[in-house]
N, CA, C and O atoms as CSV, one atom per row, in Angstrom:
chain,resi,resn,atom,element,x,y,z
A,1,UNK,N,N,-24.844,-1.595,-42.891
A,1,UNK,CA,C,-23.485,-1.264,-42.518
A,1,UNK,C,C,-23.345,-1.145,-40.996
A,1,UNK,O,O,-22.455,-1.646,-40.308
A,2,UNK,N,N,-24.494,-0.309,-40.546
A,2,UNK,CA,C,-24.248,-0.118,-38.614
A,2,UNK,C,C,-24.410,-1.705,-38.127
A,2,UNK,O,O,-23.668,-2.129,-37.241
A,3,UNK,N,N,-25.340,-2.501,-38.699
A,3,UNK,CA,C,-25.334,-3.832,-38.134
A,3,UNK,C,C,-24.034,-4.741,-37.878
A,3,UNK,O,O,-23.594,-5.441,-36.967
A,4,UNK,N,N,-23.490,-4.180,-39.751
A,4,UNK,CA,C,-21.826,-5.617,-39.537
A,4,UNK,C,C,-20.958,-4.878,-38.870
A,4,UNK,O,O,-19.981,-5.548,-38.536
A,5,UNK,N,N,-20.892,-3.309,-38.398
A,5,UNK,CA,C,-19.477,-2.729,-37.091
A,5,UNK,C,C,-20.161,-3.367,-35.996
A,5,UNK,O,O,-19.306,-3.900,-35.288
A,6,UNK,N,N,-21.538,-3.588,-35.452
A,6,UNK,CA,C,-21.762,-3.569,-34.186
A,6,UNK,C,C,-21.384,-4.795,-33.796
A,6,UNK,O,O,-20.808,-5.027,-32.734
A,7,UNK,N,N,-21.838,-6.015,-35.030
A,7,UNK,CA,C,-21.594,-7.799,-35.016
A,7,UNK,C,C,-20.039,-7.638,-34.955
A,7,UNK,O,O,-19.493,-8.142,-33.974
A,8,UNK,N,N,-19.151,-6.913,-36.002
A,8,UNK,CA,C,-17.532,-7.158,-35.674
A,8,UNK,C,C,-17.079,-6.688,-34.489
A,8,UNK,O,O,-16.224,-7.391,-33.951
A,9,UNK,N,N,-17.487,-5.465,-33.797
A,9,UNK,CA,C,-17.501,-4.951,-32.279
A,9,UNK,C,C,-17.672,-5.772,-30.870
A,9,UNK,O,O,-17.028,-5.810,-29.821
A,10,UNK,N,N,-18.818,-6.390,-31.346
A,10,UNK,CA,C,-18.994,-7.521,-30.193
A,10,UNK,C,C,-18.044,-9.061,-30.594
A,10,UNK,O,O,-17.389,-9.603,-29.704
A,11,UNK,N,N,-18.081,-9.550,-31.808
A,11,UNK,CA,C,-16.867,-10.517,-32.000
A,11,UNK,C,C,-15.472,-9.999,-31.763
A,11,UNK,O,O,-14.605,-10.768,-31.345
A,12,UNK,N,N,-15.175,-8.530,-32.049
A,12,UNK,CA,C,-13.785,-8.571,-31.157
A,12,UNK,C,C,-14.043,-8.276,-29.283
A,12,UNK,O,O,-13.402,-8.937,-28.466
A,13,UNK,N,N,-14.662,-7.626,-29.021
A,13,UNK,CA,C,-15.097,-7.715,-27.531
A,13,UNK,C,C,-14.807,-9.757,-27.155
A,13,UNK,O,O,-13.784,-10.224,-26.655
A,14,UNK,N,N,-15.639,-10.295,-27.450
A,14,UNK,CA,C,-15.373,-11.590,-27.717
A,14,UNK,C,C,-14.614,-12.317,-27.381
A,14,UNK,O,O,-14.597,-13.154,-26.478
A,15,UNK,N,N,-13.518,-11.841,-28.565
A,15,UNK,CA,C,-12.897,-12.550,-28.859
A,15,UNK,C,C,-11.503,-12.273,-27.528
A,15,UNK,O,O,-11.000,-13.068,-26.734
A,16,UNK,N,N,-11.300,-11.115,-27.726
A,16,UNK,CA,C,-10.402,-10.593,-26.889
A,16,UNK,C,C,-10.443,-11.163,-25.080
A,16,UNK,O,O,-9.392,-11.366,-24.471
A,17,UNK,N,N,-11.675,-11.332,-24.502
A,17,UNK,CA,C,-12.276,-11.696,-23.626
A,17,UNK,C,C,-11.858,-13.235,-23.694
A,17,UNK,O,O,-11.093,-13.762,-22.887
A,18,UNK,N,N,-12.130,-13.522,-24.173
A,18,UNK,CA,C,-11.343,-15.131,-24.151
A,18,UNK,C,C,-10.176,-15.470,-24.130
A,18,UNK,O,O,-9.906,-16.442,-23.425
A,19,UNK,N,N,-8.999,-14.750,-24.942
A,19,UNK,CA,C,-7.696,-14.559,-24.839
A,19,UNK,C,C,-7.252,-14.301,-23.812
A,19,UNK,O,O,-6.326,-14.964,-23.344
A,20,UNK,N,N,-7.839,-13.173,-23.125
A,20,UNK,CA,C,-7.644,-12.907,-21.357
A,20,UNK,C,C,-7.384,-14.161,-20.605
A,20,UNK,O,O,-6.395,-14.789,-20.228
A,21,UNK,N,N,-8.982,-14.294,-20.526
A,21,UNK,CA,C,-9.348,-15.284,-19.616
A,21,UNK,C,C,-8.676,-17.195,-19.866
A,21,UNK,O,O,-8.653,-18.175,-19.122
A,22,UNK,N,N,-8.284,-16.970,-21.112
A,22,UNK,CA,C,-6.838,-18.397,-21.226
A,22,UNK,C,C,-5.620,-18.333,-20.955
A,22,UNK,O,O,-4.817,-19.261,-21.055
A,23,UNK,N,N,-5.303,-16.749,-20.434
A,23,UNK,CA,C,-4.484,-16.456,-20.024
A,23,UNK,C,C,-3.297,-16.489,-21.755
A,23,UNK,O,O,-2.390,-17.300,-21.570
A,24,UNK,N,N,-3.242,-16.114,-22.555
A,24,UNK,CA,C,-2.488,-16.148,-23.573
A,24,UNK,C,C,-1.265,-15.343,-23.524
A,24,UNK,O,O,-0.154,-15.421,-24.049
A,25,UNK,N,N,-2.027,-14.299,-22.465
A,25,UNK,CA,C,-1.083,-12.587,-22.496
A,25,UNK,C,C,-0.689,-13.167,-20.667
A,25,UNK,O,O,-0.557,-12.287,-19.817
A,26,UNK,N,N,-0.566,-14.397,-20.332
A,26,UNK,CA,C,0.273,-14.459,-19.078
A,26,UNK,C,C,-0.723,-13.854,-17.818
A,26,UNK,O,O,-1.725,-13.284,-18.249
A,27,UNK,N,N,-0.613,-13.888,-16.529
A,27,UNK,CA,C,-1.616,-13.740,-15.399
A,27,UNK,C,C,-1.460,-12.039,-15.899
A,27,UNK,O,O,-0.565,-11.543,-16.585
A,28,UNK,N,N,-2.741,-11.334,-15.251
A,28,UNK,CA,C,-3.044,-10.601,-15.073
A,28,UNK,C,C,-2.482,-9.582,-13.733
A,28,UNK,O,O,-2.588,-8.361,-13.617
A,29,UNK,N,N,-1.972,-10.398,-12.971
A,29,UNK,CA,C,-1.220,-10.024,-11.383
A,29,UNK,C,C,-0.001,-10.997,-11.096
A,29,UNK,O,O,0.130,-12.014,-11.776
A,30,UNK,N,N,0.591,-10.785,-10.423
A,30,UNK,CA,C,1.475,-11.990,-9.965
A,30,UNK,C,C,1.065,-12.844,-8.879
A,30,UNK,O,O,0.561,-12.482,-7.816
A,31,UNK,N,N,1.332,-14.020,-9.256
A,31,UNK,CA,C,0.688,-15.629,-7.996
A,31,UNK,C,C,1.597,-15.411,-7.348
A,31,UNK,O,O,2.692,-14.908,-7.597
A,32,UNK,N,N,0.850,-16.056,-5.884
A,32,UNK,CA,C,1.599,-16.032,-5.076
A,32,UNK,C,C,2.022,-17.976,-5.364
A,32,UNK,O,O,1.194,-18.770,-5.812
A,33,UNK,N,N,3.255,-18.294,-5.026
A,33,UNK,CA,C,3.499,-18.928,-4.992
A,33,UNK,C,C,3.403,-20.142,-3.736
A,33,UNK,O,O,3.118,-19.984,-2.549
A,34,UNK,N,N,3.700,-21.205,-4.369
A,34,UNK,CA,C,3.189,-22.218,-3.174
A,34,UNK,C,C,4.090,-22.959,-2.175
A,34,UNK,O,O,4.501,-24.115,-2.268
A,35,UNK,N,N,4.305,-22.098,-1.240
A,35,UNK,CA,C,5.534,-22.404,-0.350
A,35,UNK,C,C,5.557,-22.593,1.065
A,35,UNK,O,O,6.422,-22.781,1.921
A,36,UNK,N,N,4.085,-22.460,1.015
A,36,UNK,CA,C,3.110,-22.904,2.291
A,36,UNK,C,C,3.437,-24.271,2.702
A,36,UNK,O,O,3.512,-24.758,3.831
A,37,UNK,N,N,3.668,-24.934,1.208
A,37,UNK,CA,C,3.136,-26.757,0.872
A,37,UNK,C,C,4.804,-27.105,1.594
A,37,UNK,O,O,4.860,-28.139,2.259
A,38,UNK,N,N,6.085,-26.289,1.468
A,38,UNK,CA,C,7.226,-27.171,1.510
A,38,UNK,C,C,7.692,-26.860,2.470
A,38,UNK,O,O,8.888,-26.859,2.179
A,39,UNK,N,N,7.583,-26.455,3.898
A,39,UNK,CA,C,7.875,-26.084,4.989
A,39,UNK,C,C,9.090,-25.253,5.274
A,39,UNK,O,O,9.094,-24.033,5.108
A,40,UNK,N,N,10.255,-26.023,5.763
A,40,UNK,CA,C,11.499,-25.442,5.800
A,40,UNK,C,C,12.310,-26.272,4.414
A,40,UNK,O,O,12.026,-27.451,4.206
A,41,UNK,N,N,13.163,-25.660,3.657
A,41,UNK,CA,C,13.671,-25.953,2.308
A,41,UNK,C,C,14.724,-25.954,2.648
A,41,UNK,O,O,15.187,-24.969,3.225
A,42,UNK,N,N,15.721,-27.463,2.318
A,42,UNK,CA,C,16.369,-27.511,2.562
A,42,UNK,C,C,17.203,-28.035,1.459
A,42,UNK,O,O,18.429,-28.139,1.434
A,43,UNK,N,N,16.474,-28.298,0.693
A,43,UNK,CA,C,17.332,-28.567,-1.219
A,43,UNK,C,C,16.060,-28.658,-2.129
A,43,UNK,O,O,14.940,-28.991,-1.742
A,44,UNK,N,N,16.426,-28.298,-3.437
A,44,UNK,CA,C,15.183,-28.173,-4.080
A,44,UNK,C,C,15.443,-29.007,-5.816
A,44,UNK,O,O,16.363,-28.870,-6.624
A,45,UNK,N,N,14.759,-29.472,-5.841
A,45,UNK,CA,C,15.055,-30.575,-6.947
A,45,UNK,C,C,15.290,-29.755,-8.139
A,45,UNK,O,O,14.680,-28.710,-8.364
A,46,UNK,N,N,16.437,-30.394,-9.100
A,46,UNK,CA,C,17.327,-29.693,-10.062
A,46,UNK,C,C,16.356,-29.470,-11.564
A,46,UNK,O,O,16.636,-29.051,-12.687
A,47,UNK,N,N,15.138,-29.968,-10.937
A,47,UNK,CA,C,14.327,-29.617,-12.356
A,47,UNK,C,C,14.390,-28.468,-12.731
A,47,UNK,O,O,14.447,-27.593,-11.868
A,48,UNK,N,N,14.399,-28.104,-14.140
A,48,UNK,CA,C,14.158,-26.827,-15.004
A,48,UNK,C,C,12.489,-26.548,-15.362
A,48,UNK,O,O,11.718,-27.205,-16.061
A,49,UNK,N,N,12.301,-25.426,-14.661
A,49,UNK,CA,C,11.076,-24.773,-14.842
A,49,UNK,C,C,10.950,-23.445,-14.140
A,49,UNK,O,O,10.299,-23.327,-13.102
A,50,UNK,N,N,11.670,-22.314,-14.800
A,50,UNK,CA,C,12.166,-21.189,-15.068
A,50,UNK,C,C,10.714,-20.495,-14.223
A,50,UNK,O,O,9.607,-20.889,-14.591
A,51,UNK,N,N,10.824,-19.436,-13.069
A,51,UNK,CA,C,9.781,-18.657,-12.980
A,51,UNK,C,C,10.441,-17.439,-12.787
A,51,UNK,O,O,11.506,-17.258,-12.198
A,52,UNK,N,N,9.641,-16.530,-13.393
A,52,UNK,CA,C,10.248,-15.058,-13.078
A,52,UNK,C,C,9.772,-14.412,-12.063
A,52,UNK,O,O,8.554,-14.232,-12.061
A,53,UNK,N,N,10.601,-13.869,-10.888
A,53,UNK,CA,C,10.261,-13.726,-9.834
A,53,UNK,C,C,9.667,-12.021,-9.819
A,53,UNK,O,O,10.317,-11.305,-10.579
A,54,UNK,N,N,8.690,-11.406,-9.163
A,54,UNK,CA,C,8.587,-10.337,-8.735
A,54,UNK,C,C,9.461,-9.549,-8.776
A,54,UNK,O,O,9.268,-8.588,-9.520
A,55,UNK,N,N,10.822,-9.616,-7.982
A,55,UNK,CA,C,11.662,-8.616,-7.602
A,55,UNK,C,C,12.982,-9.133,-9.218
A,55,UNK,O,O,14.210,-9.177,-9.139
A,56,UNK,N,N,12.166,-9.414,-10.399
A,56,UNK,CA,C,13.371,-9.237,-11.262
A,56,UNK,C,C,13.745,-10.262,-11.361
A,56,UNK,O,O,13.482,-10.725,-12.471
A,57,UNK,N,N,14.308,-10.967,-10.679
A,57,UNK,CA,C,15.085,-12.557,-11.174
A,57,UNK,C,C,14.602,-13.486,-11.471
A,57,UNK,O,O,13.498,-13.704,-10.971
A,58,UNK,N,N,15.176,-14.488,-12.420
A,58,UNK,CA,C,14.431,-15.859,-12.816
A,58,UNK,C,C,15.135,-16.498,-11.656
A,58,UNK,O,O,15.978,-16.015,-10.900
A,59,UNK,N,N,14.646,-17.588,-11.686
A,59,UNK,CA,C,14.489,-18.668,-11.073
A,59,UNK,C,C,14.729,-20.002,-11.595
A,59,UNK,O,O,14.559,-20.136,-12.807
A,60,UNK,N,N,15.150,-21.179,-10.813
A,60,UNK,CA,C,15.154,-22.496,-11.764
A,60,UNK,C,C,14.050,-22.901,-11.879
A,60,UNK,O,O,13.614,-23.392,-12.920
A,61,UNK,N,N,13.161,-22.710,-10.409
A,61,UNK,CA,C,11.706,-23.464,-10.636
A,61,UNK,C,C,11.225,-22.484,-9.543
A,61,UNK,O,O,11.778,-21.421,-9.260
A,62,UNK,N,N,9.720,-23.176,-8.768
A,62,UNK,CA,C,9.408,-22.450,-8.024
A,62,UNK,C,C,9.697,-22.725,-6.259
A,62,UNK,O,O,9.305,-22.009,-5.338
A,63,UNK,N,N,10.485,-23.968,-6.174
A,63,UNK,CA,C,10.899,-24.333,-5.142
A,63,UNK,C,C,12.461,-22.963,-4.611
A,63,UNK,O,O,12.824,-22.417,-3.569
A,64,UNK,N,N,12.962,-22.971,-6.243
A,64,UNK,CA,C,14.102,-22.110,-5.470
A,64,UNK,C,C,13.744,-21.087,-5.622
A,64,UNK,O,O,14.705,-20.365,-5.356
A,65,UNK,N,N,12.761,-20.382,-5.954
A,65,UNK,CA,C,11.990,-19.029,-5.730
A,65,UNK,C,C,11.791,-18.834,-4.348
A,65,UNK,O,O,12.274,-17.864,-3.764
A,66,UNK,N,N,10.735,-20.165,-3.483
A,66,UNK,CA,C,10.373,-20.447,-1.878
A,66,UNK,C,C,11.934,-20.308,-1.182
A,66,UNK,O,O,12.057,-19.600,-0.183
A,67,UNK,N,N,12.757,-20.801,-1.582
A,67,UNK,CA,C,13.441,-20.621,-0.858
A,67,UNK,C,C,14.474,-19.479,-0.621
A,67,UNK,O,O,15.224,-19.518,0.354
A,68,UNK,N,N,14.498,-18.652,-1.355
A,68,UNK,CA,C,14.592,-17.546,-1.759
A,68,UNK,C,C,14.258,-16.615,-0.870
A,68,UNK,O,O,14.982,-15.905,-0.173
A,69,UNK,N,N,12.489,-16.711,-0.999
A,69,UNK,CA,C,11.606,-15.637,0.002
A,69,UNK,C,C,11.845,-16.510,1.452
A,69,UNK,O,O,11.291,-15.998,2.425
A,70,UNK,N,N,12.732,-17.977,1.751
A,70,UNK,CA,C,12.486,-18.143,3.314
A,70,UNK,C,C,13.566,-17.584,3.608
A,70,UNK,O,O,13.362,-17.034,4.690
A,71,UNK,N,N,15.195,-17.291,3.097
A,71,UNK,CA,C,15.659,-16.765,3.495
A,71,UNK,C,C,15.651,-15.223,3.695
A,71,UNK,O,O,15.870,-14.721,4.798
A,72,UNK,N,N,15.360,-14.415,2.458
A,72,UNK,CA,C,15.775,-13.161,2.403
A,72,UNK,C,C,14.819,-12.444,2.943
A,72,UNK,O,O,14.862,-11.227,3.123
A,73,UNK,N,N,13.296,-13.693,3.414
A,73,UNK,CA,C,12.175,-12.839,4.427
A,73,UNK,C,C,11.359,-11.517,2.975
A,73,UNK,O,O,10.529,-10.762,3.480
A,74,UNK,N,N,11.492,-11.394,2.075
A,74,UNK,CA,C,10.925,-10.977,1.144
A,74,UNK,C,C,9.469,-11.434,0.339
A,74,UNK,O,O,9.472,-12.397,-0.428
A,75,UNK,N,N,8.714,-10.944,0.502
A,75,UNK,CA,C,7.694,-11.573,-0.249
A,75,UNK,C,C,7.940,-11.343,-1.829
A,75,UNK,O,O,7.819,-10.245,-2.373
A,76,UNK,N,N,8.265,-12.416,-2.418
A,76,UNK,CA,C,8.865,-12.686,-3.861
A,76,UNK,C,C,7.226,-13.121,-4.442
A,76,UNK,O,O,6.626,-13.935,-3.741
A,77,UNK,N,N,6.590,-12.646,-5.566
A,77,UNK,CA,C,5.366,-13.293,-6.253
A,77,UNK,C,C,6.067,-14.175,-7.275
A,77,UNK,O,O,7.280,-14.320,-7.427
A,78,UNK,N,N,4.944,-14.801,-8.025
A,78,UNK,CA,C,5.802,-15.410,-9.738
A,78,UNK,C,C,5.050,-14.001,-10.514
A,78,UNK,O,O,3.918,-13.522,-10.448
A,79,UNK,N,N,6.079,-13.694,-11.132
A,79,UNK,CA,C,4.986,-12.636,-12.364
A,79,UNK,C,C,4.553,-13.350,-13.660
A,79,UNK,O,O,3.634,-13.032,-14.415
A,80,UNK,N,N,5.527,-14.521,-13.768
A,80,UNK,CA,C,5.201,-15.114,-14.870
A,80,UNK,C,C,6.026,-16.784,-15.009
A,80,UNK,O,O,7.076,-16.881,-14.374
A,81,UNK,N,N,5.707,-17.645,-15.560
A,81,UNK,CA,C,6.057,-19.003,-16.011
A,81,UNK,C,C,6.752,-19.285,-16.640
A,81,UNK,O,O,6.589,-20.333,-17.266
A,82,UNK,N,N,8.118,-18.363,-16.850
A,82,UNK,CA,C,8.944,-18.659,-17.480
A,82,UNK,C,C,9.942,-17.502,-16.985
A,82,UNK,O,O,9.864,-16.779,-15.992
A,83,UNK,N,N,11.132,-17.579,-18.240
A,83,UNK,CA,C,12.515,-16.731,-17.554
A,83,UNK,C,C,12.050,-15.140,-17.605
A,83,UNK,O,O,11.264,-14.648,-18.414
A,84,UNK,N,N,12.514,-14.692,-16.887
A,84,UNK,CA,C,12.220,-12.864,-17.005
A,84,UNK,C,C,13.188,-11.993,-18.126
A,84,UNK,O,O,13.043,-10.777,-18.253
């Protein structure tokens, strides 16, 4: 009996550990986003790809997130990959 809690103990240790690390449950911190790459923003393409910003708001993508933090001088993270 102490053998099959310790084997199910370490398969959920395991298991759980992997779920993390695929990220299933979403980053662990918020990314910083990549806004290094687009200099000064001056329109940002109308694609849909929703990020939820740090300070609360979604976003269309992560270009109008960057541009966001170039105006309002805010450091905005993504908390997550989709709408908030």
């Amino acid at each position: 009996m102490n053998g099959r809690l310790v084997f199910l103990g370490l398969l959920f240790v395991c298991v759980a550990v992997c779920l993390i690390e695929s990220g299933v449950f979403g980053p662990l911190r918020p990314l910083q986003p990549s806004c290094s790459d687009m200099g000064e923003i001056v329109a940002c393409p109308l694609n849909l790809a929703p990020v939820c910003g740090s300070d609360g708001n979604t976003y269309a993508n992560e270009c109008t997130l960057c541009a966001e933090r170039q105006m309002t001088k805010v450091d905005i993270l993504i908390a997550k990959d989709e709408s908030c």
